[in-house]
N, CA, C and O atoms as a GROMACS GRO file, in nm:
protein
  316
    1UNK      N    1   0.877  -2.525  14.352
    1UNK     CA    2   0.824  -2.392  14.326
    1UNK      C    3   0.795  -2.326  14.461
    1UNK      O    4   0.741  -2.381  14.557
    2UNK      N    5   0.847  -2.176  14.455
    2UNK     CA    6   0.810  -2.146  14.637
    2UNK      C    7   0.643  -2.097  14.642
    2UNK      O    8   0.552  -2.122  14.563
    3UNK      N    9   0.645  -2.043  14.728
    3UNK     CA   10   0.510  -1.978  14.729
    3UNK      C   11   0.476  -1.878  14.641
    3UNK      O   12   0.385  -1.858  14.560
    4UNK      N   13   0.566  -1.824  14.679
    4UNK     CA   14   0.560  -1.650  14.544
    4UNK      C   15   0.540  -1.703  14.487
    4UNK      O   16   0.423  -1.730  14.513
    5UNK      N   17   0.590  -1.797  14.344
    5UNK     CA   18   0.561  -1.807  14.247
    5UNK      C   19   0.406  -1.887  14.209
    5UNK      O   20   0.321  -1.886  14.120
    6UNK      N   21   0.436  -1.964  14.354
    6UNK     CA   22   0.271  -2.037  14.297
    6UNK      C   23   0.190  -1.904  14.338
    6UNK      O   24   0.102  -1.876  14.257
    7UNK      N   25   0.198  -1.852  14.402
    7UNK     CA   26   0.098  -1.709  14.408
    7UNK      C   27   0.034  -1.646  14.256
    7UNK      O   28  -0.076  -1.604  14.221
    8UNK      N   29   0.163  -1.664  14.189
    8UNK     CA   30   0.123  -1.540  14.038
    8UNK      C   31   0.101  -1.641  13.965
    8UNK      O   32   0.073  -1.598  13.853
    9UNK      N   33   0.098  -1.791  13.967
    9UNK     CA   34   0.067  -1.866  13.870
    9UNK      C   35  -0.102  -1.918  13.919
    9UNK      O   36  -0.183  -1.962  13.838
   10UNK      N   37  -0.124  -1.903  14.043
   10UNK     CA   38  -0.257  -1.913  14.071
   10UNK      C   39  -0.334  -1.801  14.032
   10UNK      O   40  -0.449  -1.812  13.989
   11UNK      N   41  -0.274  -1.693  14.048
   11UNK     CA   42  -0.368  -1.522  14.027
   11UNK      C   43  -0.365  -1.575  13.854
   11UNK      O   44  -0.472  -1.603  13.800
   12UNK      N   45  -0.258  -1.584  13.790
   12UNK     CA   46  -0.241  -1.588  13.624
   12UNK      C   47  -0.414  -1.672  13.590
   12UNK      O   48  -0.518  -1.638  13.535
   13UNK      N   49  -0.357  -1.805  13.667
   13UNK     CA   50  -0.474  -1.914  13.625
   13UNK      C   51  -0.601  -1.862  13.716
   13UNK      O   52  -0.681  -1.954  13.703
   14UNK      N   53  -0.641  -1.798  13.772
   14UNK     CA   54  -0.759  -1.767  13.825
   14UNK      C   55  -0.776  -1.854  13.906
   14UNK      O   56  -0.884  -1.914  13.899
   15UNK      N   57  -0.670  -1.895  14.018
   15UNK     CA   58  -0.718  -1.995  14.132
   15UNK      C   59  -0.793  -1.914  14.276
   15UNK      O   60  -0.732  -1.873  14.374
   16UNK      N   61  -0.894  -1.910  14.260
   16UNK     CA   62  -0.969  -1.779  14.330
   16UNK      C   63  -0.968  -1.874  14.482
   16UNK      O   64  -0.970  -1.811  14.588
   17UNK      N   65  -0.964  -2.023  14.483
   17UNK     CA   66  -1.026  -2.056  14.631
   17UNK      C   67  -0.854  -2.073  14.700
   17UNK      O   68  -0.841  -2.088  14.822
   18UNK      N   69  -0.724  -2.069  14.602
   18UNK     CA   70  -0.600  -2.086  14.697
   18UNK      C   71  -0.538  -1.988  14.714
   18UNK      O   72  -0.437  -1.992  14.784
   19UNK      N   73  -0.584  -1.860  14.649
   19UNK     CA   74  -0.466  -1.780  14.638
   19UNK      C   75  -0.448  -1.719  14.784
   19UNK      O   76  -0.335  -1.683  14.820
   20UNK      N   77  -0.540  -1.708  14.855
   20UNK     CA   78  -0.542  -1.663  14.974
   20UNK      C   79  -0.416  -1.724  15.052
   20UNK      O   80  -0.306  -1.668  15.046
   21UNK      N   81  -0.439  -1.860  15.138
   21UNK     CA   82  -0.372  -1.928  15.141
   21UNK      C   83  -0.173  -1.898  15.111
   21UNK      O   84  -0.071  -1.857  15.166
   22UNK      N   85  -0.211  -1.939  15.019
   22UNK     CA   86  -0.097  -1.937  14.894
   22UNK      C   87  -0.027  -1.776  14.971
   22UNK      O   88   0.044  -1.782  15.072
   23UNK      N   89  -0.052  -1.687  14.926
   23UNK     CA   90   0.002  -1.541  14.960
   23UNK      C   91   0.029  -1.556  15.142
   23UNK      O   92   0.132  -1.497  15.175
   24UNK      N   93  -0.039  -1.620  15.248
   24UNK     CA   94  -0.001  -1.649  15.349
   24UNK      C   95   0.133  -1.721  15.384
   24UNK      O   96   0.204  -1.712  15.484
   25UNK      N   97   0.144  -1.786  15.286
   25UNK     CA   98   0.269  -1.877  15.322
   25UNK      C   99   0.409  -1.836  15.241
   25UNK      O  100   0.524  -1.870  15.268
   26UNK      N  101   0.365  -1.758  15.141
   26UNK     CA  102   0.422  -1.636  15.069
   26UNK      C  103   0.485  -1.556  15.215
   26UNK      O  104   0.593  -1.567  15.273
   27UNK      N  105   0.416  -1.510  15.229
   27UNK     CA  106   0.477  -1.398  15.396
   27UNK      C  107   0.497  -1.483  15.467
   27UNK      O  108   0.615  -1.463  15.497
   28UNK      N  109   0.449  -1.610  15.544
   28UNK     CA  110   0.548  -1.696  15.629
   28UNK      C  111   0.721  -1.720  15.572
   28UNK      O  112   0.826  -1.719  15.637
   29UNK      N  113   0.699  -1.737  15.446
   29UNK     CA  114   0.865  -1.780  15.391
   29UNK      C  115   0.951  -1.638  15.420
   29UNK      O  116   1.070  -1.636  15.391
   30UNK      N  117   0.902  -1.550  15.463
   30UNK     CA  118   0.934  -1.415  15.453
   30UNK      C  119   0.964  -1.319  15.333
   30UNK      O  120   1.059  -1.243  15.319
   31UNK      N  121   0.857  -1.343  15.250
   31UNK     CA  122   0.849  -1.232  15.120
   31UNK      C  123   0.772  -1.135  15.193
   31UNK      O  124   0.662  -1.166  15.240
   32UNK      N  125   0.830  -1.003  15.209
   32UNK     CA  126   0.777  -0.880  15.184
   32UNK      C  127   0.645  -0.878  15.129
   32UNK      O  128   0.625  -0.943  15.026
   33UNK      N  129   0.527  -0.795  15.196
   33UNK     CA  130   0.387  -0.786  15.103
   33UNK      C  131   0.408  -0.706  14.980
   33UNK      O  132   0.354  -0.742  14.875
   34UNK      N  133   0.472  -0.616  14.984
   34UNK     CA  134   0.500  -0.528  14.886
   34UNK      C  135   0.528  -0.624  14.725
   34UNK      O  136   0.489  -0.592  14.613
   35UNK      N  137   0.612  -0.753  14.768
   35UNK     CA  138   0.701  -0.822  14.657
   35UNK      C  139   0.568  -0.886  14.646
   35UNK      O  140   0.533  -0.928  14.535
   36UNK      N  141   0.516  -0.894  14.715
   36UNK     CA  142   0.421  -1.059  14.664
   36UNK      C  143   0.265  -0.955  14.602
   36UNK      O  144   0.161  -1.013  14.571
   37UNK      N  145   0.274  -0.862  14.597
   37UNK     CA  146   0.180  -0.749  14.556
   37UNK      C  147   0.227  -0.745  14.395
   37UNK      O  148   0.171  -0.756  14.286
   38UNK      N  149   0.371  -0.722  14.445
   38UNK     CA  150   0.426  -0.668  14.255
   38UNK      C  151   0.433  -0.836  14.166
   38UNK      O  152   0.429  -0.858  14.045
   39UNK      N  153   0.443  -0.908  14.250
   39UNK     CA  154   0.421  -1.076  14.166
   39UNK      C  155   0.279  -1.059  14.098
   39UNK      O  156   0.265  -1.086  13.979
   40UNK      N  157   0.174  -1.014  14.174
   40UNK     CA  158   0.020  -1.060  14.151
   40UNK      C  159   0.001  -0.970  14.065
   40UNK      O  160  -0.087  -1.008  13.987
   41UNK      N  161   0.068  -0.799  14.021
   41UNK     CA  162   0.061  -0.732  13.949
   41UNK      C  163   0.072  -0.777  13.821
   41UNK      O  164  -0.012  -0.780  13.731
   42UNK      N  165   0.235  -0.824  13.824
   42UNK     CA  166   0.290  -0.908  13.717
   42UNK      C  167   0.204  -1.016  13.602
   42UNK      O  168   0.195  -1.016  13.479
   43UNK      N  169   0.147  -1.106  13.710
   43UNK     CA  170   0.106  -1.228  13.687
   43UNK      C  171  -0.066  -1.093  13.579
   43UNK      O  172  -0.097  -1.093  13.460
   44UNK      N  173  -0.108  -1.034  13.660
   44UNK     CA  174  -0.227  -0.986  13.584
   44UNK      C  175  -0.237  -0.945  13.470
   44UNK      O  176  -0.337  -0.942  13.398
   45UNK      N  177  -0.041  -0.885  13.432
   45UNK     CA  178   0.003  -0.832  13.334
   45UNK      C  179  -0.002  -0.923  13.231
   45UNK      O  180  -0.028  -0.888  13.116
   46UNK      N  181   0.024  -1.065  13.270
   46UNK     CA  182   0.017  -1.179  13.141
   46UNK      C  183  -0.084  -1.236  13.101
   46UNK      O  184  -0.100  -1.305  13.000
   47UNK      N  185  -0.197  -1.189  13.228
   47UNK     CA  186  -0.346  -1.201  13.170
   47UNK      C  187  -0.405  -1.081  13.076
   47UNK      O  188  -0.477  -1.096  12.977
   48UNK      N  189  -0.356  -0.956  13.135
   48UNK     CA  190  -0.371  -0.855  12.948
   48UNK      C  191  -0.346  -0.909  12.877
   48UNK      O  192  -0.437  -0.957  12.809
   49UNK      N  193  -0.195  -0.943  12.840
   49UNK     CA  194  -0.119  -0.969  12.729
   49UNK      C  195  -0.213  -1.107  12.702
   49UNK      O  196  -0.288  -1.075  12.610
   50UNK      N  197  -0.229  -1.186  12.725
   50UNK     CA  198  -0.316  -1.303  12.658
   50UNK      C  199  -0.439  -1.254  12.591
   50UNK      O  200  -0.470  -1.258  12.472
   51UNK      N  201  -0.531  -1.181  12.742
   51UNK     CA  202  -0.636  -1.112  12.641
   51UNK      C  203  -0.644  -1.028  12.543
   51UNK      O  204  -0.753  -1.009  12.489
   52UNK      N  205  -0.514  -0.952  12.495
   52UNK     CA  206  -0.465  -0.940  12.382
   52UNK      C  207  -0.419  -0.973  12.241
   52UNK      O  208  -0.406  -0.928  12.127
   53UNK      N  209  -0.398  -1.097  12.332
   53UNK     CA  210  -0.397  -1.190  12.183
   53UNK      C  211  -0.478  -1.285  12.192
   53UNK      O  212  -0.448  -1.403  12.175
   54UNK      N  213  -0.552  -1.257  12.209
   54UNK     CA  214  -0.688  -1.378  12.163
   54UNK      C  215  -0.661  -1.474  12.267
   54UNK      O  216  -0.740  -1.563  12.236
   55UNK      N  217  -0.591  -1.521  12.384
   55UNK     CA  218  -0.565  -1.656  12.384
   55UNK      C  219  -0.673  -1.685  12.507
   55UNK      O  220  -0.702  -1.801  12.535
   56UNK      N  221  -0.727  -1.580  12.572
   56UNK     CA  222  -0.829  -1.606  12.645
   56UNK      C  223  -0.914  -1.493  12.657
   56UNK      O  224  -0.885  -1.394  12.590
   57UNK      N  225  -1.015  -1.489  12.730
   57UNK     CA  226  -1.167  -1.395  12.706
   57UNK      C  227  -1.201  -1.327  12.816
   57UNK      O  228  -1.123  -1.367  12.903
   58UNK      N  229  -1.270  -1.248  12.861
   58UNK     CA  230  -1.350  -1.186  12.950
   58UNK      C  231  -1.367  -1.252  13.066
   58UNK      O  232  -1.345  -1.205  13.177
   59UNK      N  233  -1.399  -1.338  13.047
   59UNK     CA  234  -1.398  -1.465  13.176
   59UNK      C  235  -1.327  -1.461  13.249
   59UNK      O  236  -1.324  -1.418  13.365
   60UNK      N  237  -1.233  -1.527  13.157
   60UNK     CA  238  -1.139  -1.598  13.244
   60UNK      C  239  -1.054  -1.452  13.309
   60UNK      O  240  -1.011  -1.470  13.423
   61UNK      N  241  -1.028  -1.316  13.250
   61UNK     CA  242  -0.993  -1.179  13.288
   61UNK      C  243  -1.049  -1.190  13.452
   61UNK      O  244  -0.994  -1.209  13.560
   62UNK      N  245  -1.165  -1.172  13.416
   62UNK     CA  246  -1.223  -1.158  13.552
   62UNK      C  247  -1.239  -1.264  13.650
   62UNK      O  248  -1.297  -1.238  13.755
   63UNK      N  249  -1.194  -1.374  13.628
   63UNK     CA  250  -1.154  -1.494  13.755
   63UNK      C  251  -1.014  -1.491  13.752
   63UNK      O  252  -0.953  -1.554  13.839
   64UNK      N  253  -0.954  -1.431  13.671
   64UNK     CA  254  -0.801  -1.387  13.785
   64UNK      C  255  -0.824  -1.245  13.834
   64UNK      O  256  -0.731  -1.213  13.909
   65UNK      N  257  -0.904  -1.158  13.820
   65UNK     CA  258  -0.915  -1.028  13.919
   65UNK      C  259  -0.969  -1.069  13.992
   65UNK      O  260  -0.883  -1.075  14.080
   66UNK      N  261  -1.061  -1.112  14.035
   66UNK     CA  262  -1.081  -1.189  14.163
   66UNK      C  263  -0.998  -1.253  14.269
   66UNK      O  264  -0.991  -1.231  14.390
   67UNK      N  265  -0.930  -1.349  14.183
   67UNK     CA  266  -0.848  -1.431  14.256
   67UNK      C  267  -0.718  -1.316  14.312
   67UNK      O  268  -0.661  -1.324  14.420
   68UNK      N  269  -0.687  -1.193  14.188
   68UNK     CA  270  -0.561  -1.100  14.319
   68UNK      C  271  -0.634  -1.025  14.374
   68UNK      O  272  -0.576  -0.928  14.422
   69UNK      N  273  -0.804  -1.031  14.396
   69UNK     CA  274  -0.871  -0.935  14.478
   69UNK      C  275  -0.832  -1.016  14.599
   69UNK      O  276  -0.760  -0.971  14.689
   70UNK      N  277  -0.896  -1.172  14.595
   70UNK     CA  278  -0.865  -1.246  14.735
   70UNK      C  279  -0.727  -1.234  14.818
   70UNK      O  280  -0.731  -1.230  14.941
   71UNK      N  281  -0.583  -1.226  14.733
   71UNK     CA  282  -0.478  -1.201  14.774
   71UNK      C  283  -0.459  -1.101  14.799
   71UNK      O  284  -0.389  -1.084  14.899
   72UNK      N  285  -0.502  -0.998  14.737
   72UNK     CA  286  -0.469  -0.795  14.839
   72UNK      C  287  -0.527  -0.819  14.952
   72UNK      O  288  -0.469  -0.779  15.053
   73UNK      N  289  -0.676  -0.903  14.969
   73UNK     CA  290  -0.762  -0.863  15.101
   73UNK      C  291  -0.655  -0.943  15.191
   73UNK      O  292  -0.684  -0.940  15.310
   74UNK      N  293  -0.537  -1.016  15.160
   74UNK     CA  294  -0.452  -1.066  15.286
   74UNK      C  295  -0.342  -0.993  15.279
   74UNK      O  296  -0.268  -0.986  15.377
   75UNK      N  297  -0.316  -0.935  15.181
   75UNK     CA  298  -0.182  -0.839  15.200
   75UNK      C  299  -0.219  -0.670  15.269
   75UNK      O  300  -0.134  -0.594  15.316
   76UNK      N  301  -0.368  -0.642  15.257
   76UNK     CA  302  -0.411  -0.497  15.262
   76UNK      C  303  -0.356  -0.456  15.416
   76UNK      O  304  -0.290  -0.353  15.413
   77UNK      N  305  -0.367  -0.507  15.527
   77UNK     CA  306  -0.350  -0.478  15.635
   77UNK      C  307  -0.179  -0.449  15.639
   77UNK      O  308  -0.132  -0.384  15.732
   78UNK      N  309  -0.091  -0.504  15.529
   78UNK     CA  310   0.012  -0.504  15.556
   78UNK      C  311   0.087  -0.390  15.492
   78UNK      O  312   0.193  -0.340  15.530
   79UNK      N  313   0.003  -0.354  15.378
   79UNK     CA  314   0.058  -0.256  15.301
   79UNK      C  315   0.056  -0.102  15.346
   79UNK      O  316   0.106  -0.016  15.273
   0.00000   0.00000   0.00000
């Protein structure tokens, strides 16, 4: 799995202490901030859609906004 993807599967799952990290080595592999922005978008998109269907709650919503808050604050300088 490269980085990108563990990026939006950490933002998805609310991995708030790697995503940082994670999005760093994302741009070392040379992904564009822009791409690894529209991944974390993505990934938030399947956290609606869950909290849409019942399959998870408020919570857990807000420990993956967190976790792509931690990843913009490493992409912001770039964007």
């Amino acid at each position: 799995m490269s980085k990108f993807d563990e990026v939006k599967t950490a933002v998805e799952n609310g991995k708030t202490k790697i995503v940082a990290d994670l999005v760093q080595g994302a741009l070392d592999e040379g992904k564009p901030a822009k791409e690894i922005l529209a991944g974390m978008i993505e990934a938030m998109g399947v956290v609606g859609d869950k909290f849409s269907a019942g399959e998870i709650f408020v919570p857990e919503m807000l420990v993956a906004a967190r976790a792509m808050s931690k990843g913009v604050g490493v992409l912001k300088p770039l964007l």
